[in-house]
VODRENVEX-313427 format. One record per residue: x, y, z of N, C-alpha, C in turn; residue in three letters. Coordinates in pm, whole numbers, padded with zeros to 5 digits, always signed. Example, Ala and Ser with C-alpha at 12.3 -4.5 7.8 and 13.67 -1.06 7.14 Angstrom:
VODRENVEX-313427
+01319-00569+00780+01230-00450+00780+01320-00330+00780Ala/+01285-00225+00708+01367-00106+00714+01290+00003+00787Ser/
//
This chain:
VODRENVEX-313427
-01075+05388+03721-00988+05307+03634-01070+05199+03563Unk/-01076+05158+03426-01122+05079+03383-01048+04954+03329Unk/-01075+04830+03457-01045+04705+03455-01000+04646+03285Unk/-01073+04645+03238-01072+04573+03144-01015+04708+02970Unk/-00928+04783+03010-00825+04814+02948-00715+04794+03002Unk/-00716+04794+03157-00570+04743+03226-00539+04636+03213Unk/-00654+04482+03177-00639+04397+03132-00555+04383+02984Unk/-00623+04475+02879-00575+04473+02802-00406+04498+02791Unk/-00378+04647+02875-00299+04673+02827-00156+04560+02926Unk/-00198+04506+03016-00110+04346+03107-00081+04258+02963Unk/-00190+04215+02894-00145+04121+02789-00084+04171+02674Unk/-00045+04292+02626-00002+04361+02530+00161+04332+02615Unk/+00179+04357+02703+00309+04390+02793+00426+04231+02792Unk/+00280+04126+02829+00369+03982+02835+00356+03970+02653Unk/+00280+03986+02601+00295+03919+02490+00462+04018+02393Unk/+00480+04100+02432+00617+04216+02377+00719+04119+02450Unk/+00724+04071+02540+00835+04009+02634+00854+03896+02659Unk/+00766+03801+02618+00739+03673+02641+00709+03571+02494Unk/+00791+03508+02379+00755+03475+02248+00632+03374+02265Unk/+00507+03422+02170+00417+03303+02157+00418+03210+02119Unk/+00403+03064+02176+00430+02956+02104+00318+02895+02061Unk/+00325+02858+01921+00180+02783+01907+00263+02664+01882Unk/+00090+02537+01896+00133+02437+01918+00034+02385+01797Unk/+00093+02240+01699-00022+02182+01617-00091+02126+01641Unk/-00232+02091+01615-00340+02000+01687-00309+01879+01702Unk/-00329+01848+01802-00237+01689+01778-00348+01555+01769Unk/-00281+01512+01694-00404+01375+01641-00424+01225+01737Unk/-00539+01227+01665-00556+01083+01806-00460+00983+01829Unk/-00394+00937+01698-00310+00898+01642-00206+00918+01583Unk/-00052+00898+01630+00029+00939+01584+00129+00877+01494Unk/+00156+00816+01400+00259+00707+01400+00358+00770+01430Unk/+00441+00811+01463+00549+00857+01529+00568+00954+01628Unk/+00712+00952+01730+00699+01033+01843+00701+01178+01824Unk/+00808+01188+01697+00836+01312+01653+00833+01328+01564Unk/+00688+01266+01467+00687+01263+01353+00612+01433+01306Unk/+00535+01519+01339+00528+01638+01338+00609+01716+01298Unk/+00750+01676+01348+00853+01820+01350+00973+01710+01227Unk/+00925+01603+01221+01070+01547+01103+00997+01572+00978Unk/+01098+01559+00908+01081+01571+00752+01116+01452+00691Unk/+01012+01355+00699+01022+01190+00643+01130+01220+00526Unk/+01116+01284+00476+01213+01326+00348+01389+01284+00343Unk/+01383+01334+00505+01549+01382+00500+01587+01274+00598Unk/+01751+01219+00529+01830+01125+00595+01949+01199+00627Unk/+02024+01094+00721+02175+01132+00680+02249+01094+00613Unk/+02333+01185+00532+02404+01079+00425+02475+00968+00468Unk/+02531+00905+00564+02555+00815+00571+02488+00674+00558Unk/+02367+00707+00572+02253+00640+00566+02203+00605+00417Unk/+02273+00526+00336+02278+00519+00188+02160+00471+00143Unk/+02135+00347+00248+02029+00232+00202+01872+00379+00229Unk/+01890+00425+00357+01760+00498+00329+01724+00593+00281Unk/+01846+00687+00219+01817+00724+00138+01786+00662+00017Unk/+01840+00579-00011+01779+00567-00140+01623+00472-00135Unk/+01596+00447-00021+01442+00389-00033+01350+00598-00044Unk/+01358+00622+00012+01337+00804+00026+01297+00826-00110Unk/+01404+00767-00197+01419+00838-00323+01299+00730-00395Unk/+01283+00623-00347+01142+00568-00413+01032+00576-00369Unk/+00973+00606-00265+00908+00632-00234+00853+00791-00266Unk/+00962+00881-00300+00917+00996-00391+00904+00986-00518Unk/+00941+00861-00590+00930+00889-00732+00819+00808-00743Unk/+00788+00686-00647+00622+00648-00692+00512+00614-00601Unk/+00542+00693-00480+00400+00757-00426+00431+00662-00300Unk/+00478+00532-00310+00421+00392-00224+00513+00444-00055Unk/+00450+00361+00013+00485+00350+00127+00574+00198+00151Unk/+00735+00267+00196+00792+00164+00204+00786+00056+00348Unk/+00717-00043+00318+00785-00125+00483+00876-00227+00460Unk/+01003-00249+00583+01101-00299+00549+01148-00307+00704Unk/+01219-00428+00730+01293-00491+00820+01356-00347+00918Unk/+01356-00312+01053+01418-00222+01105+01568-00226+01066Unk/+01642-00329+01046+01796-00298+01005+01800-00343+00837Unk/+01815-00291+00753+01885-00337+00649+02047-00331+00605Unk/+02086-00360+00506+02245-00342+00458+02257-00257+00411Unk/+02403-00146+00380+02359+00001+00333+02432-00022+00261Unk/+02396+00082+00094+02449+00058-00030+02569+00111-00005Unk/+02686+00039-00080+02836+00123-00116+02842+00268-00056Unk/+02757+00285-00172+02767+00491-00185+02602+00553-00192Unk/+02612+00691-00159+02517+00695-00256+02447+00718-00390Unk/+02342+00718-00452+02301+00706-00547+02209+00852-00599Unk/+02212+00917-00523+02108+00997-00532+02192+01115-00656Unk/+02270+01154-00681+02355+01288-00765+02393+01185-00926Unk/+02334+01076-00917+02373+01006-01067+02228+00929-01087Unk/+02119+00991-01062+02010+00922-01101+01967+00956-01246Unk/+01879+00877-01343+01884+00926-01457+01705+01053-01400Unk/+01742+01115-01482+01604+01227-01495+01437+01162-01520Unk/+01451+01043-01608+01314+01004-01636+01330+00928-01529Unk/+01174+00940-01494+01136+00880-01355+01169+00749-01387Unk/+01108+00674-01466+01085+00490-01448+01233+00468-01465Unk/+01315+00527-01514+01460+00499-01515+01523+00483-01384Unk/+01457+00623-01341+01554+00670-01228+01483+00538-01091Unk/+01388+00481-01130+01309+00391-01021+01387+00274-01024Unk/+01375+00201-01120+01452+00037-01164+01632+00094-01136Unk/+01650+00215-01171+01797+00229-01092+01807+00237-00980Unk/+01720+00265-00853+01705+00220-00709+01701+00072-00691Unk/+01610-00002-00764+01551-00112-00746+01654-00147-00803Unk/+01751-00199-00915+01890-00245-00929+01995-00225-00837Unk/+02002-00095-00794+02126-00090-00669+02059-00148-00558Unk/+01935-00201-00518+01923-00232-00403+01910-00398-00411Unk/+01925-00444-00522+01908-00650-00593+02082-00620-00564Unk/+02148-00504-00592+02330-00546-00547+02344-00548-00413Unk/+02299-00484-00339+02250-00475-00173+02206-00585-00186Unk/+02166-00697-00227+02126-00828-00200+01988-00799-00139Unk/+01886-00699-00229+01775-00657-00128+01645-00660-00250Unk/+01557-00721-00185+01425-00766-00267+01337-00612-00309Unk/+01279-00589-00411+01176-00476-00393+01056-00564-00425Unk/+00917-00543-00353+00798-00637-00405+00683-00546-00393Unk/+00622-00511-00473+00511-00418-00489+00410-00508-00387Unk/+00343-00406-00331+00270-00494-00263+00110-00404-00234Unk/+00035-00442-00368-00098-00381-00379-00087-00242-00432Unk/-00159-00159-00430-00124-00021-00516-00066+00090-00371Unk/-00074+00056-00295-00006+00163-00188+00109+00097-00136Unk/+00179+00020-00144+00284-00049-00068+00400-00108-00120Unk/+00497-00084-00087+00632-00196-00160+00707-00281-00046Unk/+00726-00348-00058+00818-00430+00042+00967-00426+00003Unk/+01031-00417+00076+01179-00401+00078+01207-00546+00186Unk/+01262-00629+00083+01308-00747+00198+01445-00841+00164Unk/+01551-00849+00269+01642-00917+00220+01602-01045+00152Unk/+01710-01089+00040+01706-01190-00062+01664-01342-00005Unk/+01616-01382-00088+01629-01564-00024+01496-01540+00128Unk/+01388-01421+00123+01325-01384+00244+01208-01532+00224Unk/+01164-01554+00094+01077-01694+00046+01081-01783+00156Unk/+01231-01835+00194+01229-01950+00280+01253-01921+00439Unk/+01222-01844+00462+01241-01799+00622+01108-01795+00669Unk/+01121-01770+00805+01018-01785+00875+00935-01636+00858Unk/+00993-01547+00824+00889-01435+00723+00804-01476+00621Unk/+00875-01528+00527+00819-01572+00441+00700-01605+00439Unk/+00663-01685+00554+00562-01812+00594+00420-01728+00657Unk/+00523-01609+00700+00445-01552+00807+00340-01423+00723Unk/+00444-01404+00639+00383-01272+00542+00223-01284+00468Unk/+00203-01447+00384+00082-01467+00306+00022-01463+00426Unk/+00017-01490+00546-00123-01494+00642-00188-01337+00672Unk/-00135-01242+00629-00169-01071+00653-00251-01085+00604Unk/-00329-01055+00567-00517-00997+00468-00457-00840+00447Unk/-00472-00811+00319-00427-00702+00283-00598-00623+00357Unk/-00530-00479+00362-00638-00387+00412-00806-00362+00288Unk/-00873-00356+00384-01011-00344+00303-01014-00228+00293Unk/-01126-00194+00154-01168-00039+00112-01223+00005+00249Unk/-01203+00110+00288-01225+00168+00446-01322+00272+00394Unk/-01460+00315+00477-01547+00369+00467-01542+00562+00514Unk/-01389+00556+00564-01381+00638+00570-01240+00716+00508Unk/-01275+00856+00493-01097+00910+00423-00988+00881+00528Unk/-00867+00860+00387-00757+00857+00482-00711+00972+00590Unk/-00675+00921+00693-00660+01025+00818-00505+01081+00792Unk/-00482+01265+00764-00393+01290+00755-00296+01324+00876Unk/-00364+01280+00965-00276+01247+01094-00166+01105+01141Unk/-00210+01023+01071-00136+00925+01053+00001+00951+00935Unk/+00105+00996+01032+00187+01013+00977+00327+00890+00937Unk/+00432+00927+00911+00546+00819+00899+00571+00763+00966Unk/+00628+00625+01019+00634+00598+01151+00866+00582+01099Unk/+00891+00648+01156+01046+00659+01110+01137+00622+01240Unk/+01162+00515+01306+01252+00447+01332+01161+00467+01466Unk/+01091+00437+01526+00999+00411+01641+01026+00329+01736Unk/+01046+00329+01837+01123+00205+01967+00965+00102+01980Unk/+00998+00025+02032+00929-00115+02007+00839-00055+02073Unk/+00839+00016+02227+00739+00007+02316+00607+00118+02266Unk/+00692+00227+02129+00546+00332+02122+00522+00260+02006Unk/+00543+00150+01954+00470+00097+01821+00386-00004+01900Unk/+00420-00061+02035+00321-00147+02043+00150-00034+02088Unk/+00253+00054+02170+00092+00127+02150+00016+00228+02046Unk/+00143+00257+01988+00030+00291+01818-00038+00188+01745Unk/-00004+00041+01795-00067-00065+01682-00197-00090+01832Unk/-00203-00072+01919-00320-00071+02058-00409-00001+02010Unk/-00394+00133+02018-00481+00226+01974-00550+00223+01843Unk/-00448+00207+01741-00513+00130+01605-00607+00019+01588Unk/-00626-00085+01676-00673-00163+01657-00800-00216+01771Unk/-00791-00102+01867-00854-00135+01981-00869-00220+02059Unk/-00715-00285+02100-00723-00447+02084-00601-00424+02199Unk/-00648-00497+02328-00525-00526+02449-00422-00585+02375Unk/-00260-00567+02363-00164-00642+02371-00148-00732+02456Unk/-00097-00871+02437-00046-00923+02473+00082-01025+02408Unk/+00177-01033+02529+00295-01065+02467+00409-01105+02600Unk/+00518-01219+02549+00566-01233+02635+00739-01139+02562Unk/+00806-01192+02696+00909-01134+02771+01006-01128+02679Unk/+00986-01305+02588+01124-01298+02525+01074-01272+02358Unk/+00977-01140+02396+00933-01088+02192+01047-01000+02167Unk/+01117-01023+02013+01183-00927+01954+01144-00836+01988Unk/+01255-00719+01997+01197-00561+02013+01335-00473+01897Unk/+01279-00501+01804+01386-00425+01713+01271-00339+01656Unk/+01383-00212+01658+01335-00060+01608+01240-00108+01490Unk/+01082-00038+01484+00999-00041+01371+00989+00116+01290Unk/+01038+00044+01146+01013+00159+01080+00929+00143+00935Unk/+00855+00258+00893+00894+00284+00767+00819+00419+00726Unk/+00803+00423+00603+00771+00614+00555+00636+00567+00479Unk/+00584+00680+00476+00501+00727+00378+00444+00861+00343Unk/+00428+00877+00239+00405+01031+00152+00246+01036+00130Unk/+00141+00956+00142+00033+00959+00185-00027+00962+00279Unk/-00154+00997+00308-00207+00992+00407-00257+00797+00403Unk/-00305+00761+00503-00318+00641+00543-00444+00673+00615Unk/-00525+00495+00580-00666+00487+00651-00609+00413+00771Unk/-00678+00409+00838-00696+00297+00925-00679+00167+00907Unk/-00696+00095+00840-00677-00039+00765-00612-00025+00729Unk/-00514+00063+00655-00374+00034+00616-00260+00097+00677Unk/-00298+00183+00778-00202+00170+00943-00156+00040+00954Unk/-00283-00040+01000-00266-00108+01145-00241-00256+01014Unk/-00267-00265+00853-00176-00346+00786-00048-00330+00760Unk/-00006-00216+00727+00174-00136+00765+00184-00223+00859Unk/+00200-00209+01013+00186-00253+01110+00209-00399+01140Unk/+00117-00425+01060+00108-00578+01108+00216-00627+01026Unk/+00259-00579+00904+00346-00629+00804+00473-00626+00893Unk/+00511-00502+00924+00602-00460+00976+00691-00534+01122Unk/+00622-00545+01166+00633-00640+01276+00674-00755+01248Unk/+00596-00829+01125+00664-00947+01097+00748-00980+01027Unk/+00839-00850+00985+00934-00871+00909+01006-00843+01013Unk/+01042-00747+01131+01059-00757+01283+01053-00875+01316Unk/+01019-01018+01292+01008-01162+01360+00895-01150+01451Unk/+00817-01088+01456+00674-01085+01542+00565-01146+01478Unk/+00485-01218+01544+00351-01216+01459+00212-01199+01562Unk/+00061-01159+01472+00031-01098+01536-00058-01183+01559Unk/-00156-01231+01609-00257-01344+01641-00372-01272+01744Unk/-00517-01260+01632-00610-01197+01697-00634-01311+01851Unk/-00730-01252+01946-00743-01371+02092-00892-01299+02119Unk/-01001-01339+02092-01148-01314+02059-01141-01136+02057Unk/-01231-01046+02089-01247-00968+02036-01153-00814+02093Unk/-01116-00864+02193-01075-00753+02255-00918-00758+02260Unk/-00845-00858+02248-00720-00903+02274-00640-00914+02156Unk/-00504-00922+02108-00431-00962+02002-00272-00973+02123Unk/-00283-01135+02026-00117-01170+02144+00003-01115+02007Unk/+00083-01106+02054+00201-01101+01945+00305-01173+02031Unk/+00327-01265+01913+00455-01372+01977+00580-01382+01820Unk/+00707-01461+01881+00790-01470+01805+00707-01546+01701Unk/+00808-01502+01583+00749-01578+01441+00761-01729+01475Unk/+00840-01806+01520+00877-01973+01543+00795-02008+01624Unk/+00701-01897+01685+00590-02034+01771+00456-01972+01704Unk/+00465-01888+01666+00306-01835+01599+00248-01949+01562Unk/+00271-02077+01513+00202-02141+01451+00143-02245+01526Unk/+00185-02231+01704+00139-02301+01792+00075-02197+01912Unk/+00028-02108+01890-00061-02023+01967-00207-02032+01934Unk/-00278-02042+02047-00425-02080+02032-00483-02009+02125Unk/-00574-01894+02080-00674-01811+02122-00717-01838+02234Unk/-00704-01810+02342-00850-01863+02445-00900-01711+02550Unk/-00873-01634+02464-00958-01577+02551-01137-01601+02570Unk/-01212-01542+02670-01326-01618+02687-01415-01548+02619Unk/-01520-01599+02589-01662-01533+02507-01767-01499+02649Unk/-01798-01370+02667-01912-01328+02774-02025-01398+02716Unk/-02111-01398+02807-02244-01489+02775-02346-01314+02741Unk/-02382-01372+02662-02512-01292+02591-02596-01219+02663Unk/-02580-01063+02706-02671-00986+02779-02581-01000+02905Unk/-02490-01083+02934-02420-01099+03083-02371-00962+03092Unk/-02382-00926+03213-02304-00842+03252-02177-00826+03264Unk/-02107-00703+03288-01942-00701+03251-01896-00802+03372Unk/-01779-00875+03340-01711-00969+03426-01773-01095+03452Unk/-01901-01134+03388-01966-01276+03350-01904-01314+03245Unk/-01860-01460+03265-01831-01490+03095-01844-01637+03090Unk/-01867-01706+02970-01892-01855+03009-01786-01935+03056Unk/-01795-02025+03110-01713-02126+03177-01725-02259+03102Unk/
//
């Protein structure tokens, strides 16, 4: 008898009876849990307000970030849009100023979606301190996908992994759902700026703590948090550090 046709003909037998499943490579990085199998694309219609951010973000490329809850339009908008694009854009961006809702371009990949009157809040304050993302030396990673309504605890470790940087944070940090889309691929630097934006329109802010650490605290005390993690002494070995 020859082994290795009986082999063959065992795997011919499970594979007739048994469906193959393949699986996609999965990336180091994910922004989302089940972002693989969704279609950033698709809402539910009830869901007026996101659809119609959906619908801008397809007509001009940008990646929307925006507060995990917003207000949802009347109706929707999507079956009375005009055909020319820049029309059909400023008619999102008008139904969403009646939503009492800001649109703010923000650099050539980004728009902000932020409720009205956002200037004088503690966002506001918090937003100019971001450093928009630097030209990154490497291509955008098409594994970094949408991050579409994400629970607090896998965004804190997609923004970990992004940044290589321990969390820290106390007990009483906002934890409202982080979201938003994008139709590009994304570098690294403009992950973990998504991210950082995102959060603080969430009421978080993010505060580097020397090289290895980043605390995130509520927006109302960010401005009284002070770094101390310690600096190792030069050539010291791991767990030396100055005193």
């Amino acid at each position: 008898m020859n082994l290795s046709n009986e082999v063959l003909k065992l795997r011919e037998q499970l594979a007739s009876t048994k469906p193959r499943e393949t699986k996609p490579p999965q990336p180091v990085v994910k922004l989302s849990q089940n972002a693989g199998q969704e279609n950033p694309g698709r809402v539910r219609v009830s869901e007026t307000t996101e659809e119609a951010l959906d619908i801008y973000t397809e007509l001009t490329g940008r990646t929307v970030l925006r507060p995990g809850k917003l207000p949802q339009l009347p109706v929707s908008i999507k079956a009375d849009l005009p055909a020319d694009t820049n029309a059909a854009v400023a008619r999102v961006v008008s139904e969403l100023a009646e939503c009492h809702l800001d649109v703010v371009p923000d650099g050539e990949t980004f728009v902000r979606v932020l409720p009205e009157d956002w200037q004088n809040s503690l966002m506001g304050k918090q937003l100019p301190q971001i450093n928009p993302p630097l030209p990154s030396p490497h291509p955008a990673d098409p594994s970094f996908y949408a991050v579409v309504r994400s629970d607090f605890a896998a965004c804190l470790d997609i923004y970990s992994n992004l940044r290589g940087r321990t969390i820290l944070y106390p007990l009483s940090l906002p934890r409202a759902a982080v979201s938003f889309r994008n139709r590009k691929p994304l570098t690294t630097e403009e992950a973990v700026y998504a991210l950082t934006v995102v959060l603080a329109m969430n009421g978080v802010a993010a505060v580097d703590d020397g090289d290895h650490f980043v605390q995130l605290v509520p927006l109302e005390t960010a401005e009284h948090v002070t770094p101390r993690a310690p600096k190792p002494k030069r050539g010291a070995p791991l767990g030396v550090v100055n005193k």
